[in-house]
Structures are given as C-alpha cells and as structure tokens.
C-alpha angles and dihedrals in degrees: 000000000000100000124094097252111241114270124234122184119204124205154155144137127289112305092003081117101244094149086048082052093054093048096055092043079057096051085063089059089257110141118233131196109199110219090202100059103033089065098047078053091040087048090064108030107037107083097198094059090039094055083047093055089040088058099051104037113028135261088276101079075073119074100183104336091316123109104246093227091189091050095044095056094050099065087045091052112112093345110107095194101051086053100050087050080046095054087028083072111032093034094073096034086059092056101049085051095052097042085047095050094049108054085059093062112099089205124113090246145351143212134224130196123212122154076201108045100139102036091049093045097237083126087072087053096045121079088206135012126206116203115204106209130190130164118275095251100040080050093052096046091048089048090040093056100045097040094038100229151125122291097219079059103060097046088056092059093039083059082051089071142062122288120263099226087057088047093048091052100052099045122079096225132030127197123209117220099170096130095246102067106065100244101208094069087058087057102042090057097044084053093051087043097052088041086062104036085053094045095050078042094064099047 
C-alpha cells in the first residue's frame, strides 16, 4: 500500500474511555500511537527537547538522564506559564513524531489518542476526530477508582478541559461509553466507515 493511510484522532476528557476505545480500534488491526506515552518516551530520548527542557526548567527535572516526572509537575502546577512553555515544547515535537510515524503505517487508516488533541494541534494533523463522551459523574467515579484518588479531585481536573459539549461539536464522530449504549458497535461502524473513506481516498 503506497498511499499515506488516513489519520483519526481519538479524544475526550479523564475517564470518558478514550484508551478502552483505542484497544478495541487495535483489535481491529488499526495501528495507535498513544500521545501520552510517546512523549513521556520523546521526553527522555529526544536530545533536543531535552536540552530544551533542560534550558527552562534546570538540570534537575533530570536524575540521572531521566525526567523527574514528579519533579516536573511540581513546578507546572498551578503555574500557568511554566505549563504552556511546558506544552509549548513537548506539544510539536509530539506531532512530528506522530505525522512521522504514520506515514510509515501500510494500513488503510490510524488512529491517534490525545486527551489534548485541540489544544496540542494535533487536530490540524489529523483527516477525522472521534470523541468518546460519558456523563461527569460516571467520568469522576471511573478516574477515582483507577488513580486512586478523591473525587473532589477529579472533578476539579474534569472542569480543567475542555468541555465536552465543545469537543463533541468539533469532532466528526462521537462515541458514546455511558455504560448503557454497547460501545463495540460504535466501533465496529466507525472502522467500516474510515475503511471506506480511506479507500475512496485513495482512488
């Protein structure tokens, strides 16, 4: 297969299900690059952003020649302009990465998950977007189980993103995890869909 494979990018806020959403996408054979964790990889592998991080916020977010996570997050918190130098780094080196990555795939489409994908701009690198939706509270008890942490907690960082409604509206698909809707027919039909948009795209 010659042709770049057509990009989707999957999203949605914490506990929406976004990574449940993926396995199941690569059960189908559809390749996923994982935003999340290829920056955590990119963070301490790639030496020009290391050397950027490096730069703005001190040798010391490296033990060792790893990124001190812990550390790290400590300095953004709460400042709003360490984060956005923060994303203002990681964020393009992501999607060079991605685009990169993609156009090596020899499947008629891939996927790509980002709890951030508009305020990164991985939307401009992306041809479709999926948006996995649950209810808030459905959301908060989900995030509260697996992080183990308070609920009061998690609502506060659901209120953090984006909402869901702006998200919705700007994707061309939306999947619905809410417990009551069977999720994997939703997926089933998205695959078929993307199959056949990539195929007419390649005529």
């Amino acid at each position: 297969m010659s042709a770049k494979p057509l990009r989707v990018g999957v999203t949605g806020g914490i506990g929406c299900g976004k990574s449940v959403v993926c396995r199941m996408f690569a059960l189908l054979g559809v390749p996923v690059y994982d935003s999340d964790r290829e920056a955590k990889r990119l963070m301490n592998g790639d030496e020009e952003l290391k050397a950027a991080l490096v730069a703005r916020f001190g040798t010391v977010c490296y033990v060792g020649g790893v990124l001190d996570r812990r550390y790290l997050a400590g300095v953004v918190f709460g400042d709003g302009g360490a984060l956005a130098d923060l994303n203002g780094l990681v964020h393009p080196v992501v999607r060079r990465d991605f685009c990169r990555w993609a156009d090596r795939q020899q499947t008629p489409y891939v996927l790509v998950e980002s709890a951030v994908l508009f305020e990164s701009g991985l939307d401009r690198d992306v041809d479709r977007i999926v948006a996995v939706s649950a209810p808030e509270e459905l959301r908060v008890r989900r995030a509260a189980l697996r992080d183990g942490a308070a609920p009061e907690l998690i609502r506060q960082r659901v209120r953090a993103q984006m909402e869901d409604a702006e998200r919705e509206r700007r994707a061309h698909a939306v999947i619905c995890n809410d417990e009551e809707q069977l999720v994997w027919p939703q997926v089933l039909a998205l695959d078929e869909r993307f199959r056949r948009e990539a195929g007419a795209a390649q005529r």
